[in-house]
DRENTISE-837436 format. One record per residue (C-alpha): residue number from 0; x, y, z. Coordinates in steps of 0.2 Angstrom, whole numbers, padded with zeros to 4 digits, always signed. Layout:
N
@resi = NUM | u = X | v = Y | w = Z
...
//
This chain:
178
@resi = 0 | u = +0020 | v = +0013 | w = -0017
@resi = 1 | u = +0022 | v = -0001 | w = -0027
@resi = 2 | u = +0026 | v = -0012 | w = -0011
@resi = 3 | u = +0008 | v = -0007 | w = -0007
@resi = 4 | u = +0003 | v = -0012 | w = -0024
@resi = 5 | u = +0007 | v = -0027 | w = -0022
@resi = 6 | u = +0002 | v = -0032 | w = -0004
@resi = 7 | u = -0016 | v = -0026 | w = -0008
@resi = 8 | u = -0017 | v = -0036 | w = -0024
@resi = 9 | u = -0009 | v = -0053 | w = -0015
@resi = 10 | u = -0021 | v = -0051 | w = -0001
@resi = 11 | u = -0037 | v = -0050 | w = -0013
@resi = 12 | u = -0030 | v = -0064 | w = -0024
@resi = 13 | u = -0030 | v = -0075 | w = -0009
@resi = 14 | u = -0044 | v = -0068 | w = +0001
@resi = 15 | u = -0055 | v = -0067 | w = -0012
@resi = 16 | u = -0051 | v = -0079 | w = -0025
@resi = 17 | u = -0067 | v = -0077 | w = -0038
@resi = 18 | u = -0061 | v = -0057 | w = -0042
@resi = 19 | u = -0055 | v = -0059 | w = -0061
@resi = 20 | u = -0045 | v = -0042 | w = -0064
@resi = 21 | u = -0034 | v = -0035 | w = -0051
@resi = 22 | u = -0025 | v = -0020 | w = -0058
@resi = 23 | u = -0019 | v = -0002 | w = -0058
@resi = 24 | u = -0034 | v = +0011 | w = -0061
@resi = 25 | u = -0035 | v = +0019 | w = -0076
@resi = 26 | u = -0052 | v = +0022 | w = -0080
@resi = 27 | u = -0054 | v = +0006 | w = -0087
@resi = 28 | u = -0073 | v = +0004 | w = -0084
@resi = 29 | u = -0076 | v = +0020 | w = -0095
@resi = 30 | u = -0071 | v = +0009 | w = -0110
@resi = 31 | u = -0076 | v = -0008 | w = -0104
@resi = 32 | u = -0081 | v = -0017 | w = -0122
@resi = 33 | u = -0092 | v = -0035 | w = -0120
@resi = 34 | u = -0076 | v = -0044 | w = -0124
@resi = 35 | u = -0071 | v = -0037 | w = -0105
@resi = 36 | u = -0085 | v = -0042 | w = -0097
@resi = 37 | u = -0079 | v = -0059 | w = -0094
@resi = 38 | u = -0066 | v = -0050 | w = -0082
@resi = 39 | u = -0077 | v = -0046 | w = -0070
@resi = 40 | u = -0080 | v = -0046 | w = -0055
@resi = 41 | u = -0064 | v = -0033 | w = -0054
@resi = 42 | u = -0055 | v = -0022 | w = -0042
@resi = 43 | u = -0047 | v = -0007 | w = -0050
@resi = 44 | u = -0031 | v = +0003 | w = -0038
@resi = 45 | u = -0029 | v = +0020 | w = -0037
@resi = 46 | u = -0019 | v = +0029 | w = -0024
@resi = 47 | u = -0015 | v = +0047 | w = -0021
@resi = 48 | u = -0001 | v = +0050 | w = -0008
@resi = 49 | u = +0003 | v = +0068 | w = -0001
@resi = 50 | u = +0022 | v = +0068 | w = +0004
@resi = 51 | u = +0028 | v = +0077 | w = +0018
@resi = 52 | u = +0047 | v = +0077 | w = +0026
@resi = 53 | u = +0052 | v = +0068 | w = +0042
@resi = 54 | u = +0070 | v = +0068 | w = +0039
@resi = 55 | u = +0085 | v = +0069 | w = +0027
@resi = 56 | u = +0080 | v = +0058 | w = +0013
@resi = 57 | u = +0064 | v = +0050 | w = +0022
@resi = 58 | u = +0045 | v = +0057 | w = +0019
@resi = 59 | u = +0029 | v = +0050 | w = +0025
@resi = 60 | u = +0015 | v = +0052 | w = +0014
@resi = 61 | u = -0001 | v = +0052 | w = +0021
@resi = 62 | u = -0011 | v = +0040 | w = +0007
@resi = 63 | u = -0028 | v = +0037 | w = +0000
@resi = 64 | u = -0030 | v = +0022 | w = -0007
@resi = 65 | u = -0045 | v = +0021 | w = -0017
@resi = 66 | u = -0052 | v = +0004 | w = -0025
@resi = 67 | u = -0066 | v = +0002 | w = -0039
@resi = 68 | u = -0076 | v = -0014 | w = -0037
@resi = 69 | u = -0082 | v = -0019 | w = -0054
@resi = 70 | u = -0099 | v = -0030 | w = -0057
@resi = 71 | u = -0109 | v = -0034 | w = -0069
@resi = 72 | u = -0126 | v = -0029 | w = -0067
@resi = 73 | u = -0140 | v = -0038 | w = -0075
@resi = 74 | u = -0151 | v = -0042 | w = -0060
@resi = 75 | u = -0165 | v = -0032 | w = -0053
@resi = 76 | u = -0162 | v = -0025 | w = -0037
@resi = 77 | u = -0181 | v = -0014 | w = -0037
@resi = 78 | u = -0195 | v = -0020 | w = -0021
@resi = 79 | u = -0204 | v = -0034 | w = -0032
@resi = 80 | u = -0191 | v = -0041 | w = -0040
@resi = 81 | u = -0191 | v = -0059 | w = -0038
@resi = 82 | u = -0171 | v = -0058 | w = -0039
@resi = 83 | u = -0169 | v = -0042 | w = -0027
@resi = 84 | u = -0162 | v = -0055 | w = -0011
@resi = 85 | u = -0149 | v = -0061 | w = -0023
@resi = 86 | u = -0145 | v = -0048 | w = -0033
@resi = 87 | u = -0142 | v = -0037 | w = -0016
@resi = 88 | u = -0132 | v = -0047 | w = -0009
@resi = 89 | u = -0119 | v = -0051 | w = -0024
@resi = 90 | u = -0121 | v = -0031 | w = -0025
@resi = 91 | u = -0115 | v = -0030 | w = -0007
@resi = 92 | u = -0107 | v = -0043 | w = -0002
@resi = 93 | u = -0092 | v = -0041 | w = -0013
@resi = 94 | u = -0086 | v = -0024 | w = -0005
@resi = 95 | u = -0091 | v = -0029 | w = +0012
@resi = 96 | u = -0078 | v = -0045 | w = +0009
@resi = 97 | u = -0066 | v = -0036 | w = +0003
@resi = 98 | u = -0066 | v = -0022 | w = +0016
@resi = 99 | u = -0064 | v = -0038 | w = +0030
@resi = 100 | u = -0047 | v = -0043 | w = +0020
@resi = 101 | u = -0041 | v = -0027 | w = +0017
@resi = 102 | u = -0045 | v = -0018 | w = +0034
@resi = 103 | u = -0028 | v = -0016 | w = +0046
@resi = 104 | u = -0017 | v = -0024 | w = +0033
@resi = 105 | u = +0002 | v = -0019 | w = +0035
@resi = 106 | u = +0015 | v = -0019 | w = +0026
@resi = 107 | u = +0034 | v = -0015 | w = +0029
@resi = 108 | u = +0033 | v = +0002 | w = +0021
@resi = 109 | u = +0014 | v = +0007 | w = +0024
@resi = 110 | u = +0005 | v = +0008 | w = +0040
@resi = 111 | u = -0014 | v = -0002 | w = +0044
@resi = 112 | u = -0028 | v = +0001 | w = +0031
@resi = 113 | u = -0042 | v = +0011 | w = +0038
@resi = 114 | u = -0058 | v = +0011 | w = +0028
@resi = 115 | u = -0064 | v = +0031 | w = +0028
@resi = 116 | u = -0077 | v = +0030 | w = +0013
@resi = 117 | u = -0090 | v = +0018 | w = +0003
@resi = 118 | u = -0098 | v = +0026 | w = -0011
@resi = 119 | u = -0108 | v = +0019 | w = -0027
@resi = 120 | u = -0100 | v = +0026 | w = -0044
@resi = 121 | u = -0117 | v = +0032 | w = -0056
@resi = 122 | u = -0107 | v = +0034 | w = -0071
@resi = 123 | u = -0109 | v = +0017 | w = -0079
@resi = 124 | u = -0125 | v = +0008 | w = -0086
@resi = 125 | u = -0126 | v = -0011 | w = -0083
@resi = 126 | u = -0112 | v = -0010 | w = -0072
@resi = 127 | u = -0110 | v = -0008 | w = -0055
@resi = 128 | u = -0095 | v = +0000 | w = -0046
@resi = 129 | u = -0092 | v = +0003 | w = -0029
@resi = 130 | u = -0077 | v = +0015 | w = -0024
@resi = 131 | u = -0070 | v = +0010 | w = -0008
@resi = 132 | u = -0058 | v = +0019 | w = +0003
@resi = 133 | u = -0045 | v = +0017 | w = +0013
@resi = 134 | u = -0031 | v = +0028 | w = +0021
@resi = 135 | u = -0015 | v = +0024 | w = +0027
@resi = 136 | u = +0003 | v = +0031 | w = +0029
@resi = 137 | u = +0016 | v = +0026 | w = +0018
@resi = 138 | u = +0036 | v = +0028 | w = +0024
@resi = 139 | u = +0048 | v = +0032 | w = +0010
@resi = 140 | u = +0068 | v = +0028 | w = +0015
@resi = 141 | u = +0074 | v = +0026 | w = -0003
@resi = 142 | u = +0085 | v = +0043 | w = -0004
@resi = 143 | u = +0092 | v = +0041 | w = +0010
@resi = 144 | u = +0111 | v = +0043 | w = +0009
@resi = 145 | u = +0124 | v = +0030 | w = +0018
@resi = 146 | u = +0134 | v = +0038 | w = +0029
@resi = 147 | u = +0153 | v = +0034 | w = +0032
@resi = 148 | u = +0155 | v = +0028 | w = +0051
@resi = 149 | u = +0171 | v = +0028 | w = +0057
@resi = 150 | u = +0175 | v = +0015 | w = +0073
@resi = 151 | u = +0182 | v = +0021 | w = +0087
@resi = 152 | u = +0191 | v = +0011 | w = +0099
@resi = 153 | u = +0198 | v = +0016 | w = +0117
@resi = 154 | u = +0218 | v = +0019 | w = +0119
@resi = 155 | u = +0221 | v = +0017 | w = +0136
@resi = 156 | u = +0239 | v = +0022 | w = +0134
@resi = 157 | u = +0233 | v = +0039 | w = +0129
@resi = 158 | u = +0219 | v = +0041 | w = +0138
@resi = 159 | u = +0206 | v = +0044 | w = +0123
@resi = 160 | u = +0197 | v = +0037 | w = +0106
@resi = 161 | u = +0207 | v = +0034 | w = +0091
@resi = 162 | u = +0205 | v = +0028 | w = +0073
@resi = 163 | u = +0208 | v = +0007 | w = +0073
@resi = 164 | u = +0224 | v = +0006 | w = +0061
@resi = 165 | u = +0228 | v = +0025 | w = +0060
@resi = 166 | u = +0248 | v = +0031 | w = +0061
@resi = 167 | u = +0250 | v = +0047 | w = +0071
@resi = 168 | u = +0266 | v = +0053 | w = +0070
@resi = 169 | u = +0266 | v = +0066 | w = +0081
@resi = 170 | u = +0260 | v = +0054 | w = +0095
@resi = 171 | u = +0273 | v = +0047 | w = +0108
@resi = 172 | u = +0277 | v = +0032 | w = +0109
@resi = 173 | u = +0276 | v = +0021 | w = +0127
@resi = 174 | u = +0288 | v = +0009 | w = +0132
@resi = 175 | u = +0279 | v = -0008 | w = +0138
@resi = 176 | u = +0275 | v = -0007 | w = +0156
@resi = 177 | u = +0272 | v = +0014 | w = +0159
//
């Protein structure tokens, strides 16, 4: 997960180069102070992953990846507002951008983000937040144990595969030339 963590927050640094605060979710938002405000526009990461097995010490985990898009939210966005043009598009234009950099990324553990939900988060006064969704399959190897392979190579004297460097004893031994 955290290989997912990471690719997510490198492509919305670099996509999107105005968000301020790129981080784990921890219902930050429900304590956001004044002093934070100057952190916003922010994108907080939660992901919820549920594991199934594919092999010995490999699981797939089918994985929600859910992102809360912070703004501030001092504009009027009502029918006669002078503002309402700009203050919808700041409100909409953030997770629409950052659905675009998100949508089909890859990484070497998790399949292509798909975006499955977009839905506004009420909780908060003066502050907008958008929850963004996006699934994904993630691929766990890490318990994987090593096996011990052993090489076999040919012996044609004896018509079958043996052990490189291995002394049997109760094998004959072949003159040269038989």
């Amino acid at each position: 997960m955290k290989e997912l963590f990471l690719a997510l927050a490198a492509q919305l640094q670099d996509k999107i180069p105005e968000l301020v605060w790129i981080d784990l979710y921890s219902r930050q938002f429900e304590n956001l102070s004044e002093s934070y405000a100057s952190l916003l526009p922010a994108v907080l990461i939660e992901v919820a992953v549920d594991w199934s097995g594919v092999s010995k010490g490999v699981q797939n985990g089918s994985t929600l990846v859910v992102l809360h898009v912070g703004q501030d939210c001092y504009e009027d966005t009502y029918s006669q507002s002078p503002q309402q043009a700009e203050a919808l598009a700041r409100l909409f234009d953030l997770p629409q951008r950052i659905y675009v950099a998100l949508q089909g990324l890859t990484g070497a553990t998790f399949s292509g983000l798909e975006r499955t939900r977009s839905e506004p988060d009420t909780d908060y006064t003066n502050l907008n937040v958008q929850r963004i969704t996006f699934r994904t399959i993630i691929s766990d190897a890490e318990a994987v144990q090593p096996v011990n392979k052993i090489k076999l190579v040919p012996d044609l004297k004896l018509g079958k595969n043996v052990i490189p460097d291995q002394v049997y004893p109760e094998l004959p031994i072949y003159p040269e030339g038989t």
